[in-house]
C-alpha angles and dihedrals in degrees: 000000000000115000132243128228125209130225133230087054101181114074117180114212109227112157123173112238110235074186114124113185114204078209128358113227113200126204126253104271087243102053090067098092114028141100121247118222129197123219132202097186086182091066103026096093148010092259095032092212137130093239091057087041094056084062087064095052091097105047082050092055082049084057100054095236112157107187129041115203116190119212106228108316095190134108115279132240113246097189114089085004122184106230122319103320108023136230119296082227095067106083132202105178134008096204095045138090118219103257091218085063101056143275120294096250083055093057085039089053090047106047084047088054086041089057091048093058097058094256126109133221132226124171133216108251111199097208103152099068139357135218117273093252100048117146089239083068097080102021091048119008087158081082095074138073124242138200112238086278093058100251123148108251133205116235101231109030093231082049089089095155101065148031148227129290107203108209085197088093109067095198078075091057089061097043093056096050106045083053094060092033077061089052087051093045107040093031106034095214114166093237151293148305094210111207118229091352098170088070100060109078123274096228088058096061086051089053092050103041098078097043088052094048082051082082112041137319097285132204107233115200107193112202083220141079110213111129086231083068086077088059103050108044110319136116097171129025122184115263098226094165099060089033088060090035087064092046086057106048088042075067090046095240087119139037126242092245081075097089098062084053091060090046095051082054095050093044083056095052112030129075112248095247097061121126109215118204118230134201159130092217151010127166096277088056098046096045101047114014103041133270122295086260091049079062118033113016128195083001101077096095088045089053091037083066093051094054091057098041105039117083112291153022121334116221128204130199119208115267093021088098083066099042099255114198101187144109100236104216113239100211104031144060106273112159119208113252110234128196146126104306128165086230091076099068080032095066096032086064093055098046082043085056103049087044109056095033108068091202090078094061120128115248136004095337087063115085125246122276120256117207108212109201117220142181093268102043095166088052114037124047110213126187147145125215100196139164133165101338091319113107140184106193105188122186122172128176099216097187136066088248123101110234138190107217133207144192130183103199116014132167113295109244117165090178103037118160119195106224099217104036090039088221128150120214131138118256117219141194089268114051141160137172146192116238127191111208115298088007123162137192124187108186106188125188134178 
């Protein structure tokens, strides 16, 4: 049957925001067009430690990451402890670096080497529950919460390893944040990845937030994803629900014109503001739900392109700018496999991309998002990020089928250049294009 397209073809998404922020946190003016890069310092490399990272600090600058963000680099509970080497989560002591790492002065040396080079670093703070053998319980066991025996209780029952914080007590509230005021002060990070954060209370966020900006304008990363996040301390939260959506279209039960769906949500609901989060992996995903290529395929370098074009903030996991097709083990030693890979200058493209074309900035400094209609709607995603003369023309085939795609009206670029293929044309008003399965195209123009 042959197949309809619709005019007009460009549709331009304005939403009102029913959003109403009690106080509207802005993200430091640097953070807008970076990538974000998450590091397992446990598995990057053979030692694991920061001494054998720093060596890494120029082939990531290579790569055009922006922000380091290190998973939990505190010493570890052993009581109670999950497999050989614990879970990062599980937290001895606030104020302590984990001694396999590496010293203080070490981590010092490194975030003022990582500052040097342009990136910036943010570290995983662990505030909704402890380790067992934390030094608070004994010196305040009043911090956690008890069942009606007065036992200690973790917070989730499978999270064996740790216990309850109880936010009840606002000494507690004092305690957490100077430790992370200390971080800030003895360390000079540029912010924090906070865990769960969805389970500490809101009104404590909105308590720390200030103390924290005291110090500089911090990046706050919010394991959560509630629109309120955006209005206690948060400048990103993860985008689950377009992180799950693409693993269901990579298995063909949704078309690729869902996403807009999701995006026109997310405009409803978000300020304006909001950093999303976007990505294919982190270390929750990898670990436990299968690699990027367990889920999506051959798609992973179609959705790749999504992450970095979409609204937002990409996010990289270490080892997916290799192609790493392994389950990282959580509790024990598993180092990444590196090695030559065609996603490196794949991805060093993409971070070159959202760097040098504003309109892919997250927030509110990014430009709106153009849906281009096109002859396979449930197939190809087709969009423009544009403002002033300056365009990001976007086209990826999200199913195994070849297509032969048309538009009937598409943004005008007398000087496009395909970003892959490295090829100059000119883009008219009537277009059309042949896609191979899981096939992209980014036209960019100035």
């Amino acid at each position: 049957m042959k197949k309809l397209f619709l005019v007009p073809i460009l549709f331009l998404f304005v939403f009102s925001n029913s959003f109403r922020a009690q106080q509207k946190i802005t993200a430091p003016d640097w953070s807008y067009d970076k990538t974000i890069y998450e590091v397992n310092l446990r598995q990057f490399t053979p030692s694991g430690t920061i001494k054998e990272f720093r060596t890494q600090l120029p082939r990531l600058k290579k790569l055009g990451v922006g922000i380091l963000w290190f998973m939990p680099i505190h010493p570890i509970g052993e009581k109670n402890r999950k497999g050989t080497f614990g879970s990062y989560y599980s937290v001895k002591d606030y104020y302590g670096l984990d001694s396999s790492l590496g010293t203080k002065k070490e981590f010092q040396s490194l975030v003022k080497e990582i500052h040097k080079l342009g990136m910036h670093v943010i570290i995983d703070w662990v505030a909704n529950h402890t380790s067992w053998d934390n030094v608070l319980v004994n010196t305040h066991p009043d911090f956690y919460s008890k069942d009606s025996a007065g036992n200690f209780v973790p917070p989730v029952a499978d999270w064996s390893d740790v216990i309850d914080l109880n936010y009840g007590n606002k000494e507690l509230w004092q305690y957490m944040s100077g430790a992370m005021e200390y971080w800030l002060s003895e360390y000079d990070i540029d912010g924090f990845r906070c865990d769960v954060a969805g389970m500490v209370p809101e009104e404590f966020w909105r308590f720390l937030y200030p103390k924290l900006a005291k110090h500089k304008k911090v990046f706050m990363l919010a394991e959560d994803e509630r629109p309120v996040d955006h209005s206690t301390a948060f400048d990103m939260t993860y985008s689950w629900d377009l992180y799950h959506l693409f693993n269901e279209i990579a298995k063909g039960k949704k078309p690729a014109s869902a996403i807009f769906t999701q995006l026109q949500k997310e405009k409803n609901e978000y300020p304006a503001q909001a950093f999303r989060m976007r990505f294919i992996t982190n270390h929750d995903e990898n670990s436990w739900n299968g690699t990027e290529f367990e889920r999506l395929g051959e798609g992973v370098k179609a959705f790749s392109v999504l992450v970095f074009t979409l609204p937002g903030m990409p996010l990289l996991y270490n080892g997916q700018e290799v192609g790493l097709n392994k389950r990282l083990s959580f509790f024990e030693k598993d180092p990444i496999e590196w090695k030559k890979s065609g996603y490196t200058p794949f991805f060093e493209t993409l971070t070159k991309l959202k760097k040098n074309f504003p309109v892919l900035d997250a927030g509110e400094k990014g430009s709106l998002l153009e849906k281009v209609q096109n002859s396979d709607g449930d197939k190809v995603l087709s969009f423009v990020r544009m403002k002033g003369n300056q365009k990001v023309f976007v086209i990826v085939n999200l199913s195994d089928k070849k297509v032969s795609t048309k538009f009937s009206s598409v943004p005008e670029m007398k000087n496009a250049f395909e970003i892959f293929s490295k090829k100059k044309g000119k883009i008219g008003k009537s277009f059309a294009i042949d896609l191979h399965p899981w096939d992209f195209k980014i036209f960019t123009s100035k």
